[in-house]
C-alpha positions, 0 to 999 in steps of 0.5 A: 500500500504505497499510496497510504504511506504516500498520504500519510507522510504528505498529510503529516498522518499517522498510518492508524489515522487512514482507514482502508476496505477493499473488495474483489469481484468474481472477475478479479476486479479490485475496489478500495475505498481509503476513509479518514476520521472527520477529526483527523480532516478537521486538524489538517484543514 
Protein backbone atom coordinates (compact mmCIF):
# COMPACT_ATOMS: atom_id res chain seq x y z
CA UNK A 1 0.00 0.00 0.00
CA UNK A 2 2.41 2.64 -1.13
CA UNK A 3 -0.28 5.19 -1.63
CA UNK A 4 -1.44 5.15 2.25
CA UNK A 5 2.34 5.66 3.38
CA UNK A 6 2.40 8.39 0.42
CA UNK A 7 -0.69 10.45 2.01
CA UNK A 8 0.38 9.71 5.44
CA UNK A 9 3.52 11.27 5.02
CA UNK A 10 2.19 14.07 2.60
CA UNK A 11 -0.51 14.89 5.39
CA UNK A 12 1.81 14.64 8.48
CA UNK A 13 -0.51 11.23 9.32
CA UNK A 14 -0.12 8.55 11.26
CA UNK A 15 -0.81 5.19 9.39
CA UNK A 16 -3.87 4.44 12.01
CA UNK A 17 -5.49 7.70 11.07
CA UNK A 18 -6.46 6.12 7.44
CA UNK A 19 -8.97 3.65 7.16
CA UNK A 20 -8.76 1.12 4.41
CA UNK A 21 -11.95 -1.66 2.60
CA UNK A 22 -11.22 -3.29 -0.37
CA UNK A 23 -13.40 -5.75 -2.05
CA UNK A 24 -12.67 -8.16 -5.21
CA UNK A 25 -15.40 -9.34 -7.53
CA UNK A 26 -15.84 -12.69 -9.12
CA UNK A 27 -13.88 -11.21 -12.10
CA UNK A 28 -10.96 -10.25 -10.19
CA UNK A 29 -11.72 -6.52 -10.37
CA UNK A 30 -10.47 -4.67 -7.16
CA UNK A 31 -12.14 -1.55 -5.11
CA UNK A 32 -10.52 0.28 -2.31
CA UNK A 33 -12.00 2.85 -0.70
CA UNK A 34 -9.38 4.83 1.98
CA UNK A 35 -11.61 6.66 4.91
CA UNK A 36 -10.16 9.34 7.47
CA UNK A 37 -11.56 10.22 10.87
CA UNK A 38 -13.99 13.55 10.49
CA UNK A 39 -11.37 14.79 13.35
CA UNK A 40 -8.09 13.98 11.90
CA UNK A 41 -9.54 16.18 8.14
CA UNK A 42 -10.59 18.90 10.87
CA UNK A 43 -6.82 19.16 12.29
CA UNK A 44 -5.39 19.28 8.65
CA UNK A 45 -7.91 21.55 7.35
Amino acid sequence: MDIIEHLCYELKLKRNDLGIAGLKDKNGITEQRISIYKKILNQIG
